[in-house]
C-alpha positions in Angstrom: 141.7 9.1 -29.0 138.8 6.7 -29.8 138.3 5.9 -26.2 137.9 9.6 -25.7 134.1 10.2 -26.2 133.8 7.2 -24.0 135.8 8.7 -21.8 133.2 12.1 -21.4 130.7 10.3 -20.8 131.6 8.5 -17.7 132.9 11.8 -16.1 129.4 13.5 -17.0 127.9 10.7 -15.2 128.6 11.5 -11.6 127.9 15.5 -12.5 124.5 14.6 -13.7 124.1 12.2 -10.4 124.8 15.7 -8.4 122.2 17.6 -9.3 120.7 20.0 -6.8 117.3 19.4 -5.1 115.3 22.4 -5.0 113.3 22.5 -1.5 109.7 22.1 -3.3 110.9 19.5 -4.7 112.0 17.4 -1.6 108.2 18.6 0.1 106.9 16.9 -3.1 109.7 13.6 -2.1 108.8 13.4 1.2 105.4 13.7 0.6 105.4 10.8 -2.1 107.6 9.0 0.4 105.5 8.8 3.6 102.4 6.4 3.9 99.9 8.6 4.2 100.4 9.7 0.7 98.8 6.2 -0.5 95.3 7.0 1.4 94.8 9.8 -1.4 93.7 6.9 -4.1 92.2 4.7 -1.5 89.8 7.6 -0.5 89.0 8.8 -3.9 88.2 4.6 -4.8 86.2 4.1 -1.9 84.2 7.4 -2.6 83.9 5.9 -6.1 82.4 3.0 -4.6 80.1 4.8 -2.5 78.6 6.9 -5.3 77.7 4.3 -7.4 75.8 2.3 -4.7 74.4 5.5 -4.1 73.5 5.5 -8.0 72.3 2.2 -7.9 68.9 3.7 -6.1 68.0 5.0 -9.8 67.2 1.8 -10.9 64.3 -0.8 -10.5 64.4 -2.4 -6.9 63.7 -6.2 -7.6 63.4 -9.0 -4.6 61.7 -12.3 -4.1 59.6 -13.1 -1.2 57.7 -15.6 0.2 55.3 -15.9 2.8 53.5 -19.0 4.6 51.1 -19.0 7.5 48.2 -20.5 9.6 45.9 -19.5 11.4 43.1 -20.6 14.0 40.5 -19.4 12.8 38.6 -17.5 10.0 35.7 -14.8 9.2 32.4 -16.9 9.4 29.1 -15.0 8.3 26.2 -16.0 10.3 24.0 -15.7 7.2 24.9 -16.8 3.5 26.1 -14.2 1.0 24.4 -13.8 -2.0 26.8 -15.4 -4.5 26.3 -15.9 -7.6 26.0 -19.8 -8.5 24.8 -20.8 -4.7 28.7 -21.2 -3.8 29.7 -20.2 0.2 32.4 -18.4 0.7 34.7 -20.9 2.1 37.9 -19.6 3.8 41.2 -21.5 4.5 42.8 -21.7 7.5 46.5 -21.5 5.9 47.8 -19.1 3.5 50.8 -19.3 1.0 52.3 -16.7 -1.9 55.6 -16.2 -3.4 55.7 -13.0 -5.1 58.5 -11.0 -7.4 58.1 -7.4 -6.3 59.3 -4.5 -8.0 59.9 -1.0 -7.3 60.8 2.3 -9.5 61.4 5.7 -8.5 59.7 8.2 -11.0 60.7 11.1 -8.8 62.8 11.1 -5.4 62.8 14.6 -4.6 66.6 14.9 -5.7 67.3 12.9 -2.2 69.9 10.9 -5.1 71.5 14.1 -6.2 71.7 15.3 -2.4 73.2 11.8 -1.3 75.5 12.4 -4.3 76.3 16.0 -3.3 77.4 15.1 0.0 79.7 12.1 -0.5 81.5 14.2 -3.2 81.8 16.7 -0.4 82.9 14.5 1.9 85.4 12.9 -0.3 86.9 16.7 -0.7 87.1 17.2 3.1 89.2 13.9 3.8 91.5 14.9 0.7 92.1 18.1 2.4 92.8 17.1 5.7 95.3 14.8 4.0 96.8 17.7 3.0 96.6 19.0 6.2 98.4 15.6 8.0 101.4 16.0 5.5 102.1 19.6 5.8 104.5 19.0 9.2 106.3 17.5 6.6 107.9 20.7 5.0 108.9 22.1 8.7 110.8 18.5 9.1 112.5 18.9 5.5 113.8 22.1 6.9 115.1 20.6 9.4 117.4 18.5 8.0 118.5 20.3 5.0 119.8 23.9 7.6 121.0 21.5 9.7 123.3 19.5 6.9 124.3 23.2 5.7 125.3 24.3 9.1 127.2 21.6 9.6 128.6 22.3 5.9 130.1 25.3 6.9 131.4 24.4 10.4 133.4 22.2 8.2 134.5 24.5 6.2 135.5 27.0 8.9 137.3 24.2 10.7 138.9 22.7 7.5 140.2 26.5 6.4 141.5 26.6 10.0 143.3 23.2 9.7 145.3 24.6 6.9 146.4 27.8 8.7 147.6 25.5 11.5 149.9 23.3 9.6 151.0 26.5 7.9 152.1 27.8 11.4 153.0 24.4 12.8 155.8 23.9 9.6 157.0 27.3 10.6 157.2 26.6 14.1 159.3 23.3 13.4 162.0 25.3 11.9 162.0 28.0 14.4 162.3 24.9 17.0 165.5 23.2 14.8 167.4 27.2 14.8 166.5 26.9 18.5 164.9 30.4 17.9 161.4 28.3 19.4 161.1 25.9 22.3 159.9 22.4 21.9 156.9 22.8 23.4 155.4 25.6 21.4 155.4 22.9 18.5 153.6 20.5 20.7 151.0 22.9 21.5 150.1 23.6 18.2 150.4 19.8 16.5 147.7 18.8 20.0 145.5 21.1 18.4 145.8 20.1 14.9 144.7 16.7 16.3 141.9 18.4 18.0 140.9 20.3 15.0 140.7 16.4 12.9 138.8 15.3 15.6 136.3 17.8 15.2 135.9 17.6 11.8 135.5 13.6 12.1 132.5 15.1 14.5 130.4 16.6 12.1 131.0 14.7 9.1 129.3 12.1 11.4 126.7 14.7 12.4 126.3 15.7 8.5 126.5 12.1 8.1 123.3 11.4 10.3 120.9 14.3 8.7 121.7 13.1 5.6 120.6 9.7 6.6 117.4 11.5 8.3 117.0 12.8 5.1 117.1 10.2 2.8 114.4 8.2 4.9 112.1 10.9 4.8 112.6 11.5 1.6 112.3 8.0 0.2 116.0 7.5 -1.2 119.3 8.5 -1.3 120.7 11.7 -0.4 124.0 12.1 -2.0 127.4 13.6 0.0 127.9 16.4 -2.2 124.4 17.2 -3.4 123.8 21.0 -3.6 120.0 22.4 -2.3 118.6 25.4 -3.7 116.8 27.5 -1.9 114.2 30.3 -2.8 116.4 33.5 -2.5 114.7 35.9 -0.6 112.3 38.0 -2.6 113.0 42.1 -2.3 108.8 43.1 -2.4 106.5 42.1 -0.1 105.6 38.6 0.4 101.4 38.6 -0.6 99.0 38.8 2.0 96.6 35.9 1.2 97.3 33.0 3.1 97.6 29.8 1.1 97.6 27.0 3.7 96.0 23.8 3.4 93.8 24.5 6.9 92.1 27.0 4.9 91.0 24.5 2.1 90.0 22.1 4.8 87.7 24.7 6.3 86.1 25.6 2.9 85.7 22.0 2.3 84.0 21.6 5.6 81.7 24.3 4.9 80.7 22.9 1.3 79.8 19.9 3.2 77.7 21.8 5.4 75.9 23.2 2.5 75.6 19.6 0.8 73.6 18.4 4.1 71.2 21.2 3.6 70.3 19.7 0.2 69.7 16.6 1.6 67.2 18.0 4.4 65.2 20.3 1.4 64.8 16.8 -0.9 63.8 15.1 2.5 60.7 17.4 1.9 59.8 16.6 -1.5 57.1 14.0 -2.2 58.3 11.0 -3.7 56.7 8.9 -7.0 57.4 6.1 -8.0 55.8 2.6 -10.0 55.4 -0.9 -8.4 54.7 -4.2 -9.8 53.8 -7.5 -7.6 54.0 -11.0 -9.5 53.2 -14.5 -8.3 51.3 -17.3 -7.0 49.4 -17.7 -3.8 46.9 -19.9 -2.0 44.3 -19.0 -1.3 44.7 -16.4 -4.0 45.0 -12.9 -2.5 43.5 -10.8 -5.4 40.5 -13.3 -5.5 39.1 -15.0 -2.2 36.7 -17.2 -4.4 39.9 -19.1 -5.5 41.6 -21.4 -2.4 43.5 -23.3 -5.2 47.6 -22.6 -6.0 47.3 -19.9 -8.8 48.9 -16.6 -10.4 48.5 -13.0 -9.5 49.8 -10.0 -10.8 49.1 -6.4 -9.6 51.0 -2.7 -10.4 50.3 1.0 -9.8 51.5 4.1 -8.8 52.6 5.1 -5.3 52.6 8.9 -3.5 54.2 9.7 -0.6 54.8 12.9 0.9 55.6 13.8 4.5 54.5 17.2 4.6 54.0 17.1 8.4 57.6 16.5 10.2 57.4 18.4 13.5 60.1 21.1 13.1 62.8 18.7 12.5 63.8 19.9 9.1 64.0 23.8 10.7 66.0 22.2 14.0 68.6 20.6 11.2 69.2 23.7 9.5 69.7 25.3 13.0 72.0 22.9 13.8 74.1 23.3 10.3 74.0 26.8 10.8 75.7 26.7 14.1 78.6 24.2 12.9 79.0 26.6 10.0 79.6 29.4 12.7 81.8 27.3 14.1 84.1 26.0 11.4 84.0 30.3 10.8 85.5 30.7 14.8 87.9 27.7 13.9 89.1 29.3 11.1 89.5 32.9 12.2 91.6 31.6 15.1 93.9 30.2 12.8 94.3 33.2 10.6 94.9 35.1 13.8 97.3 32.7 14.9 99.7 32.4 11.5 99.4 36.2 11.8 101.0 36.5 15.2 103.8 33.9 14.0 104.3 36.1 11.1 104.6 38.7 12.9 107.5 37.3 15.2 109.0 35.8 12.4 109.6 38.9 10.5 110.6 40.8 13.4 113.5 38.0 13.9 114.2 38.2 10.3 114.7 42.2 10.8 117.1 41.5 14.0 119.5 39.4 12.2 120.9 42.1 10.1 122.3 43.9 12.1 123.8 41.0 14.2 125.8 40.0 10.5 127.0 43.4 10.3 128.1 43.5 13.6 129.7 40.0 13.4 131.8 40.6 10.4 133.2 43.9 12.4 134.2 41.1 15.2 135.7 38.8 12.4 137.9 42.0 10.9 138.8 43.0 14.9 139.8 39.1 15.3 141.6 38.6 12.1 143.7 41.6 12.8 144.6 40.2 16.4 145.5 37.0 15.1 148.5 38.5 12.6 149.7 40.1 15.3 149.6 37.1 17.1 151.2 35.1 14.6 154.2 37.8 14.0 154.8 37.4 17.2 154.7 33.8 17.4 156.9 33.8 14.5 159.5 36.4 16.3 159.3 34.4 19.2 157.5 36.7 21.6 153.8 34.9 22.0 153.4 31.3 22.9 151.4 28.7 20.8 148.7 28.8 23.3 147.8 33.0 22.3 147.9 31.6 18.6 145.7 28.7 19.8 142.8 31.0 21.8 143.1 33.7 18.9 142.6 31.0 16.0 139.7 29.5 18.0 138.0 32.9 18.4 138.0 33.8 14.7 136.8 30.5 13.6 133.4 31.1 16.2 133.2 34.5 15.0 133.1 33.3 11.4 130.5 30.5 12.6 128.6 32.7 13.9 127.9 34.9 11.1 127.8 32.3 9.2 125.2 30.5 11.3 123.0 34.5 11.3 122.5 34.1 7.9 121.5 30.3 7.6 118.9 31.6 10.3 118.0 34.5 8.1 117.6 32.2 5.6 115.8 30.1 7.6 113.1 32.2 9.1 112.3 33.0 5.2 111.7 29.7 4.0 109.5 29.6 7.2 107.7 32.4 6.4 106.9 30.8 3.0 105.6 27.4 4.5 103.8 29.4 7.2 101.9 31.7 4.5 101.5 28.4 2.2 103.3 30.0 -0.7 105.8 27.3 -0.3 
């Protein structure tokens, strides 16, 4: 009895490993899963990058230069200036000055806070159309997942049929030894038992294969058993708003628009800002009386303002207005389209109904056909091959209803991804 705790454990072990996997939670796997996935932290580290050289403008601009030159020739005056101390003014035919030059913007216009503006924006439209890029990936998950439950209940169909032919095979074989049956009724029915196996060996390879599908695209392994749940389908109307990724790329793209019109109004602004020029020169360029090596130092204030640009700044917010017109078209043209596919989709959905009704009338009809078809085979008045025909046409009546309300199912889980609720 000690071992028996031990014992509990390990058979709670495999029931934990068998947990279900809800549907959002394979998009969010298969998401994590693919490649593309990784470019979400590169883009938001290069975009880190990119603002801080961008906020590196706000402080002091600080280079070395250096300049040497000669010349042919110089300003001569014909007559002598009247310097103080008698001395000419005597200049050099080479000149020479290293200088540290520095440079600080008191006031930019907010062209920083524009340039900041706009790679944030930009940053938010390649994050969206990321989003965009993975969102096939739901309509793959689908996929696989109906396709491993289809194939689920073909097995099961085919499996439950199996057991109703050995049933009728073991009565056969003693109808065949009290010579009320002939031989070959009993080989008719044991050929297709073996053609029943061999279908199921069929799809359990098929089942086999989307699992496999699966489990790559959803970055590990899928289990044999594992159970999916699915949304059930709600009874009130889905909501109206769509929810797709396409729709935050297109308000991204539009906030970038909007971002590029700051830029253009700071590009109007006047800029201020301090400079200060250190170093030594010869001849000295603050003092022509000096031809010697010496130091200079000179700072101030600088203004500039382009007040006077042509038009260009009202041709730039033409142009901005006319790709915001443009992202508008793109956009309504996909509403309209995930309306129309809406539309067909619930119109499908509506057309299935009746289809299951109707079906499991044609299983009841079938079923009944086949006991009658079984008394008989029993009684020795049908032939394996009625019992055969009958059994094959109630298993594809059952597949078939089955396989209506996988589709039903199907269409809704479509309709979710389609509306972006899902």
């Amino acid at each position: 009895m000690r071992y028996l705790p031990f014992l509990c454990l390990l058979l709670a072990l495999p029931a934990r490993a068998q947990e279900p996997i809800q549907l959002e939670q394979a998009y969010s796997m298969a998401e994590q899963a693919h490649p593309l996935s990784q470019q979400a932290g590169l883009l938001r580290s290069a975009s880190t990058l990119r603002q801080e050289q961008i906020d590196k403008a706000r402080l002091p601009q600080i280079s070395w230069n250096a300049q040497a030159s000669l010349q042919s020739e110089v300003v001569e005056f014909p007559f002598e200036l009247p310097i103080p101390g008698g001395a000419g003014l005597d200049l050099p035919l080479y000149r020479f000055q290293t200088t540290a030059d520095a440079q600080y913007s008191l006031y930019d216009g907010g062209r920083i806070e524009a340039k900041l503006e706009a790679e944030a924006a930009q940053l938010a439209v390649s994050e969206a159309q990321l989003e965009v890029e993975l969102e096939p990936l739901k309509a793959q998950v689908n996929q696989y997942v109906f396709g491993i439950l289809l194939q689920r209940e073909r097995m099961h169909i085919l499996e439950s049929g199996l057991e109703q032919l050995q049933g009728r095979i073991s009565q056969v074989e003693a109808g065949v030894e009290h010579g009320v049956l002939l031989p070959g009724e009993l080989s008719r029915l044991q050929a297709e038992q073996l053609r029943l196996q061999s279908e199921i060996i069929q799809v359990k390879s098929k089942t086999d294969a989307l699992r496999g599908g699966l489990a790559v695209l959803l970055g590990q392994d899928v289990p044999e058993g594992v159970e999916f749940e699915l949304p059930a389908p709600a009874a009130e109307m889905l909501p109206s708003d769509l929810q797709r990724p396409e729709l935050k790329l297109f308000e991204q793209q539009q906030q970038q628009l909007m971002a590029g019109l700051l830029g253009i109004e700071a590009d109007q602004r006047p800029t201020v800002g301090a400079f200060l020029q250190a170093g030594f020169g010869a001849p000295n360029p603050l003092n022509f009386f000096d031809n010697s090596l010496s130091p200079f130092a000179m700072g101030g204030v600088r203004f500039s303002w382009n007040f006077v640009d042509w038009g260009k700044a009202d041709r730039s917010r033409q142009l901005l207005s006319l790709q915001r017109e443009m992202i508008g078209q793109r956009q309504a043209a996909f509403t309209t389209q995930i309306e129309r596919q809406e539309v067909q989709i619930r119109t499908e959905m509506a057309a299935i109904d009746p289809l299951i009704a109707q079906g499991q009338d044609i299983i009841q009809l079938q079923e009944e056909v086949l006991q009658q078809i079984d008394a008989q085979l029993r009684e020795g008045t049908a032939v394996a091959a009625d019992y055969i025909t009958q059994s094959a046409a109630v298993r594809q009546a059952q597949l078939q209803v089955e396989q209506y309300r996988l589709q039903k199912q199907q269409l809704y889980i479509q309709l979710l991804t389609l509306k972006g609720i899902l």
